[in-house]
C-alpha positions as a Markdown table, in Angstrom:
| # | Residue | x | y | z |
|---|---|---|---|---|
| 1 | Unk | 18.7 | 0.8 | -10.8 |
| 2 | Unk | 19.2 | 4.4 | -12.3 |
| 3 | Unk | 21.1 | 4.6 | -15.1 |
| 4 | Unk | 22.1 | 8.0 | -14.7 |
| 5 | Unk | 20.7 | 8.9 | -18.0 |
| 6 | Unk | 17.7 | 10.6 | -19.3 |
| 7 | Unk | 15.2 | 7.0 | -20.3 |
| 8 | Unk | 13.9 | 7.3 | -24.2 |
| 9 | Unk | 10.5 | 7.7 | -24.6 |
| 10 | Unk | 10.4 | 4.0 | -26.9 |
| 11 | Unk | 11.7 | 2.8 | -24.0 |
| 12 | Unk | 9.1 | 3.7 | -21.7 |
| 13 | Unk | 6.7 | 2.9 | -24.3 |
| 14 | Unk | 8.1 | -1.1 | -23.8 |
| 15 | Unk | 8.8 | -1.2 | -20.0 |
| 16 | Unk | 6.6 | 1.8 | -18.5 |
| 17 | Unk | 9.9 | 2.7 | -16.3 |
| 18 | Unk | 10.4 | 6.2 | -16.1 |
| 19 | Unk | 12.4 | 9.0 | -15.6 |
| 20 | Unk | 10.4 | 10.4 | -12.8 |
| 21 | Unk | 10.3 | 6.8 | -11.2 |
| 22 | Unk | 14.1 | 6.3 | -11.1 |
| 23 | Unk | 14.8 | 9.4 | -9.5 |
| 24 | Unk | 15.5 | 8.2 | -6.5 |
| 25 | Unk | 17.3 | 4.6 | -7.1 |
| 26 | Unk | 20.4 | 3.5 | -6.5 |
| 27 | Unk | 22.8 | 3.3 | -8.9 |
| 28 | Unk | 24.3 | 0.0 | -10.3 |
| 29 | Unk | 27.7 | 0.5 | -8.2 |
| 30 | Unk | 26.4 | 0.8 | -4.9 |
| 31 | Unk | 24.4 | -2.6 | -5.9 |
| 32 | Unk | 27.7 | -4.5 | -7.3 |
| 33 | Unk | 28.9 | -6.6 | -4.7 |
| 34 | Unk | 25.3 | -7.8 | -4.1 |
| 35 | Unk | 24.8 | -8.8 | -7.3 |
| 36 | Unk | 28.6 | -10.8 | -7.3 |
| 37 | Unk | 27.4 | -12.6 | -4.6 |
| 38 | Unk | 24.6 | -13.5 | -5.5 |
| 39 | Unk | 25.1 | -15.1 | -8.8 |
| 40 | Unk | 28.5 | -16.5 | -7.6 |
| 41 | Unk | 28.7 | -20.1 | -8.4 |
| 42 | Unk | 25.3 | -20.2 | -9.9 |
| 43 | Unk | 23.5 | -20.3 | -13.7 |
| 44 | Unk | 22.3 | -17.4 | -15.4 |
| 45 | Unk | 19.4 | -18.6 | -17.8 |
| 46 | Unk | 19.1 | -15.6 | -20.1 |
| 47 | Unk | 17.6 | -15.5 | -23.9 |
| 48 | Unk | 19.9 | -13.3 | -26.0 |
| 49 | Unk | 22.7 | -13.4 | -23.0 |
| 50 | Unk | 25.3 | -11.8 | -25.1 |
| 51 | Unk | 23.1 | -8.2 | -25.2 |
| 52 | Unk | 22.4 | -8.4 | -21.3 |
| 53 | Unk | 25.9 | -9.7 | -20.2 |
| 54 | Unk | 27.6 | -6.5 | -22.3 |
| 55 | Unk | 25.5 | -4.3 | -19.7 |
| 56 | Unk | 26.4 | -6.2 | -16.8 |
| 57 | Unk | 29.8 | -6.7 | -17.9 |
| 58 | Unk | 30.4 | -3.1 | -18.6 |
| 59 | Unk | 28.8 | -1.5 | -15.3 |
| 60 | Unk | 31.1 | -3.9 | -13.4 |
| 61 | Unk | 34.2 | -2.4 | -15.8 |
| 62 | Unk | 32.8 | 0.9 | -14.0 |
| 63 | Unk | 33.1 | 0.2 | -10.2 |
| 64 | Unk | 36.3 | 1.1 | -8.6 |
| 65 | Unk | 36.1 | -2.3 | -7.1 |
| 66 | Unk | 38.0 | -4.7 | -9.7 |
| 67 | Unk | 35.3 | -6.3 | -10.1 |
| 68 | Unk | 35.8 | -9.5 | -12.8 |
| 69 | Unk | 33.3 | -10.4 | -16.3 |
| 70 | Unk | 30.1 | -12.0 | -15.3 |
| 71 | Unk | 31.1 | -15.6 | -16.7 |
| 72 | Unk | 34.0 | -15.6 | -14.1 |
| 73 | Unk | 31.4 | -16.0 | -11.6 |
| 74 | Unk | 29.1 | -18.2 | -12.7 |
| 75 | Unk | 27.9 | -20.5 | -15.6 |
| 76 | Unk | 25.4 | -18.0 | -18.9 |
| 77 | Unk | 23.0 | -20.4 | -20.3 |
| 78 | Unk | 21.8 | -18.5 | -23.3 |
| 79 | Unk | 17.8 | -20.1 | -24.1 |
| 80 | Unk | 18.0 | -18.2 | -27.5 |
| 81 | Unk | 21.2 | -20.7 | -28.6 |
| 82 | Unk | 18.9 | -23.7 | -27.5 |
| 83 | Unk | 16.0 | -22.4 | -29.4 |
| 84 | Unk | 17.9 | -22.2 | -32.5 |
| 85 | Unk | 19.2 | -25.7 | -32.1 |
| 86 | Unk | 15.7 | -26.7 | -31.3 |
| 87 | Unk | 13.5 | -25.0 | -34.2 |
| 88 | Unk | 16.2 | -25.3 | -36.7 |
């Protein structure tokens, strides 16, 4: 998805996307309702969920579309809570 923003070079350095490869992706509201649907009803398994659901959460807030919070879709299972609970 392009971000619509310039990608800093620490960033690249961790995940090798680029500028220059983004370019010509689509942008996250075109991609919206796809991504409703397709966690509707389900469980998200994400370590640090917080961090990533702000993001998602936020580019939904975006779209002209009404769109509701992630966790009014579906179920957020963050594994960094359970890791805590298991190597306390």
């Amino acid at each position: 998805i392009n971000p619509m923003r310039e990608i800093e070079a620490g960033a690249v350095a961790v995940h090798g996307i680029t500028n220059d490869f983004l370019q010509d992706k689509p942008v996250f509201s075109t991609l919206a309702h796809e991504l409703v649907e397709f966690i509707a009803g389900s469980e998200l398994i994400i370590h640090n969920a917080p961090f990533d659901i702000s993001f998602l959460d936020y580019e939904l807030s975006l779209c002209a579309k009404g769109f509701k919070r992630v966790a009014d879709y579906c179920r957020v299972l963050d594994t960094l809570v359970l890791a805590r609970q298991i190597h306390v």
